[in-house]
DOKE-925479 format. One record per residue (C-alpha): residue number from 0; y, z, x. Coordinates in nm, 3 decimals. Layout:
<num:NUM&c2:Y&c3:Z&c1:X>
...
This chain:
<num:0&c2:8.263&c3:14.411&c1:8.438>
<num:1&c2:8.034&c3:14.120&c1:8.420>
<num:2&c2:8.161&c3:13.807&c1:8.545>
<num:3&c2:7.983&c3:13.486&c1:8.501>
<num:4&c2:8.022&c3:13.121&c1:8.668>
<num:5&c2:7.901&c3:12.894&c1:8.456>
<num:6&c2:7.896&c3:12.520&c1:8.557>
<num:7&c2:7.951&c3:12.327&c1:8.182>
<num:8&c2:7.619&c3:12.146&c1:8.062>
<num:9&c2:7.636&c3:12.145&c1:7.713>
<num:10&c2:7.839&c3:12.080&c1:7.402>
<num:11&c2:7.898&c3:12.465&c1:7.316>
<num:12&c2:8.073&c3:12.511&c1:7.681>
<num:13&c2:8.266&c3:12.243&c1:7.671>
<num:14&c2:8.421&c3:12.325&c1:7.339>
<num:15&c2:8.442&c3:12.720&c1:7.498>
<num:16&c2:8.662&c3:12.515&c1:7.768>
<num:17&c2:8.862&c3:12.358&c1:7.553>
<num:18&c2:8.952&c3:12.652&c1:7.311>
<num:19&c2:9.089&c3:12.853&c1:7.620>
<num:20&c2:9.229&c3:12.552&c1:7.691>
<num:21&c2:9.427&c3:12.521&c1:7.386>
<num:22&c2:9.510&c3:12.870&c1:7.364>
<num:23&c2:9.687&c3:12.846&c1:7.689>
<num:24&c2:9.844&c3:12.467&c1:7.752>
<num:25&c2:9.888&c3:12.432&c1:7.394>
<num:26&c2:9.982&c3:12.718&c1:7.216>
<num:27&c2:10.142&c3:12.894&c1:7.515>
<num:28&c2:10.311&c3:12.627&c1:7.676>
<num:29&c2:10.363&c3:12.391&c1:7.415>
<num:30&c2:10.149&c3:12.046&c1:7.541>
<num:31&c2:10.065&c3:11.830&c1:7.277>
<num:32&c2:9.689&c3:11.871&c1:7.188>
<num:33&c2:9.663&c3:11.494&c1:7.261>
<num:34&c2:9.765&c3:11.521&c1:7.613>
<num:35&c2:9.560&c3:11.836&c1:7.678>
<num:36&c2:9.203&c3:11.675&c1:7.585>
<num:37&c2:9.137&c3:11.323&c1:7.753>
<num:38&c2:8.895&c3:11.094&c1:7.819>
<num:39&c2:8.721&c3:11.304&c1:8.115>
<num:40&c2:8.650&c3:11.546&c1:7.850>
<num:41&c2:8.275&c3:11.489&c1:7.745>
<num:42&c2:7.921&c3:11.557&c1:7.907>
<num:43&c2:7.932&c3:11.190&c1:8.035>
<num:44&c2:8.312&c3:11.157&c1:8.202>
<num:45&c2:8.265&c3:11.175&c1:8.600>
<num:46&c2:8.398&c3:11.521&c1:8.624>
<num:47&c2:8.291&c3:11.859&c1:8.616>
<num:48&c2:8.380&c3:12.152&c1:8.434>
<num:49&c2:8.342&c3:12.518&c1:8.442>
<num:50&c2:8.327&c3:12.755&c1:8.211>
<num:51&c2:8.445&c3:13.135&c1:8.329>
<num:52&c2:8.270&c3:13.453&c1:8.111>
<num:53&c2:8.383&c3:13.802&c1:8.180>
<num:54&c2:8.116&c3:14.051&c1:7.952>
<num:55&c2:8.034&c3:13.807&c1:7.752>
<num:56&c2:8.367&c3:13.680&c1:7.631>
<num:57&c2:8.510&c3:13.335&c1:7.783>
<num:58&c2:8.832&c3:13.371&c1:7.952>
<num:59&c2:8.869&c3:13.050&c1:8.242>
<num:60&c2:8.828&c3:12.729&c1:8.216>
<num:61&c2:8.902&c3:12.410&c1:8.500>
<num:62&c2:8.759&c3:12.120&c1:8.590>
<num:63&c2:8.739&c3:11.853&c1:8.906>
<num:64&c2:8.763&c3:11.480&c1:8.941>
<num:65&c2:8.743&c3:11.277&c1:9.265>
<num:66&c2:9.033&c3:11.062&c1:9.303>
<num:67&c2:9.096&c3:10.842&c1:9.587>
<num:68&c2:8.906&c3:11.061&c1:9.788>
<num:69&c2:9.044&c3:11.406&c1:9.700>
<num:70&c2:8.900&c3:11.624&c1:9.453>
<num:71&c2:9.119&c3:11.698&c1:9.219>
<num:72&c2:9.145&c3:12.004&c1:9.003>
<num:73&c2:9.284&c3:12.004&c1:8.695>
<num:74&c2:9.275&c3:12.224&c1:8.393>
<num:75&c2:9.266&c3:12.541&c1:8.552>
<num:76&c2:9.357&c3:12.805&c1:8.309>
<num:77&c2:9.315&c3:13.226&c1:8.236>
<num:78&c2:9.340&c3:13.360&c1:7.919>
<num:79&c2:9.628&c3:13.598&c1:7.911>
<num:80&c2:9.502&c3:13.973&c1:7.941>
<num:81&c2:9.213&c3:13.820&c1:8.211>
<num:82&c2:9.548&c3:13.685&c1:8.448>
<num:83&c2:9.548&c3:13.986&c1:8.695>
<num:84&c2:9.188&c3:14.067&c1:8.795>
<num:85&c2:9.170&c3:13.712&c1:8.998>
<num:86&c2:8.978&c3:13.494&c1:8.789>
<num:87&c2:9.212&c3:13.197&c1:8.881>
<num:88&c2:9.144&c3:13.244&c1:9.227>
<num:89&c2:8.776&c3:13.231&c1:9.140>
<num:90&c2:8.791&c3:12.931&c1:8.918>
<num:91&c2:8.969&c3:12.732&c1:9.232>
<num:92&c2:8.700&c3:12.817&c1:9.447>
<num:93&c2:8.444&c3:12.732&c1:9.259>
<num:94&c2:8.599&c3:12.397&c1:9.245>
<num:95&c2:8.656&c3:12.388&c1:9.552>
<num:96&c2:8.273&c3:12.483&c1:9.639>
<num:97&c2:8.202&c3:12.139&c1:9.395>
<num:98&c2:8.423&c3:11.960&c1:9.632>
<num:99&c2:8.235&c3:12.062&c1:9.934>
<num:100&c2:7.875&c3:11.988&c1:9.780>
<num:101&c2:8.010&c3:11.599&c1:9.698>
<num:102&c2:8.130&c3:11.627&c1:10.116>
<num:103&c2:8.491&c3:11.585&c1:10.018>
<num:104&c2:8.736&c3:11.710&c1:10.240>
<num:105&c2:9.078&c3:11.734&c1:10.046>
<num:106&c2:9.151&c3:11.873&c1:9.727>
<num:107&c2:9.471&c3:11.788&c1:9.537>
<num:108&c2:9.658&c3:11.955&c1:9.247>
<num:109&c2:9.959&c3:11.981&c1:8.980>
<num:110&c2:10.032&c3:12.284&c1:9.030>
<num:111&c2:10.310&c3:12.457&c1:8.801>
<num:112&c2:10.610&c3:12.552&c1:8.943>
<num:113&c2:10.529&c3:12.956&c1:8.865>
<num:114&c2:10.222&c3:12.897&c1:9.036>
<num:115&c2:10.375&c3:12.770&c1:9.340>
<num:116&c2:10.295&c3:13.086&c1:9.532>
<num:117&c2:9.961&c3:13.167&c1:9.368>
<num:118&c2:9.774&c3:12.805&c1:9.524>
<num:119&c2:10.005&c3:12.830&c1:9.860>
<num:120&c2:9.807&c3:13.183&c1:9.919>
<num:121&c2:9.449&c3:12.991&c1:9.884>
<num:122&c2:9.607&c3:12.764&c1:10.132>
<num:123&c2:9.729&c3:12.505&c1:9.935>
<num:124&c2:10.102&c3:12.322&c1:10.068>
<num:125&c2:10.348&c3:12.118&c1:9.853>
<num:126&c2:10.341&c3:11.774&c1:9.864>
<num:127&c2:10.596&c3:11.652&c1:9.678>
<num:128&c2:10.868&c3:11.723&c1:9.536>
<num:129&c2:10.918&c3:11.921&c1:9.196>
<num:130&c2:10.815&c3:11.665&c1:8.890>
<num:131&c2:10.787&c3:11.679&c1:8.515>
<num:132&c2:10.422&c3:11.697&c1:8.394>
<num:133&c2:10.423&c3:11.766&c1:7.983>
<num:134&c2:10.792&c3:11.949&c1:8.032>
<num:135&c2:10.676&c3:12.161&c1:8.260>
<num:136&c2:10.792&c3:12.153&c1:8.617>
<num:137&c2:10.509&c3:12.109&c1:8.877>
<num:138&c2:10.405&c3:11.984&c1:9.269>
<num:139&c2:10.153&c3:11.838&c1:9.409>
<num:140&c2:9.957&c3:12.039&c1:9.611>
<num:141&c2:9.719&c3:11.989&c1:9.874>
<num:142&c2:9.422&c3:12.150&c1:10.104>
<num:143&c2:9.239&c3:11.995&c1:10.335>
<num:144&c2:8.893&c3:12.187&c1:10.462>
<num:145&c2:8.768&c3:12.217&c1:10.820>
């Protein structure tokens, strides 16, 4: 198996991205298309993105912003059959690896509630209490790096 990294540069990624994107947050979980795709969605938005590519075939997508001094990851998604073989873990810390080039040193999340477990074993801790993002129960989540 052939796993690929791929740090979004052009057009054709992005929309890659997006269509996992879709297929997950929108068709799986039911967020409206118009909250999934927002204004840090383009080349120019002061974000990145990343693209993930197992043999070929795109199957993760995420992205980062820097908010008030945290990076914050967003977007992070697996397509279904591709959940088990820890390409979510990868996508996080490849994001988190972004984080580190810019010298941040906190990273900040929404995670979903089923996911709870998942970021708190990448050493992420809970933040908040549980909220309503899109219907869907989440906390904010937090890691700070040595």
């Amino acid at each position: 198996m052939k796993i690929e990294v791929i740090r979004v540069s052009t057009e054709e990624q992005l929309e890659k991205a997006f269509s996992i994107r879709k297929e997950v947050f929108v068709e799986e979980q039911g967020v409206p298309m118009e909250s999934e795709i927002d204004e840090y969605d383009n080349l120019l938005s002061p974000c990145e993105h990343l693209l993930i590519v197992v043999d070929d075939k795109p199957v993760g997508a995420g992205r980062i912003r820097f908010v008030d001094g945290f990076g914050k990851l967003e977007r992070i998604c697996v397509l279904q059959p591709y959940r088990k073989i820890c390409i979510g873990k990868l996508i996080v810390q490849e994001l988190e690896k972004i984080a580190k080039e810019k010298d941040c040193q906190k990273v900040k999340l929404h995670a979903q509630s089923h996911a709870k477990v998942f970021y708190e074993k990448l050493g992420y801790i809970i933040n908040s209490d549980e909220f309503l993002e899109e219907g869907i129960p989440h906390y904010l989540m937090v890691k700070y790096f040595e």
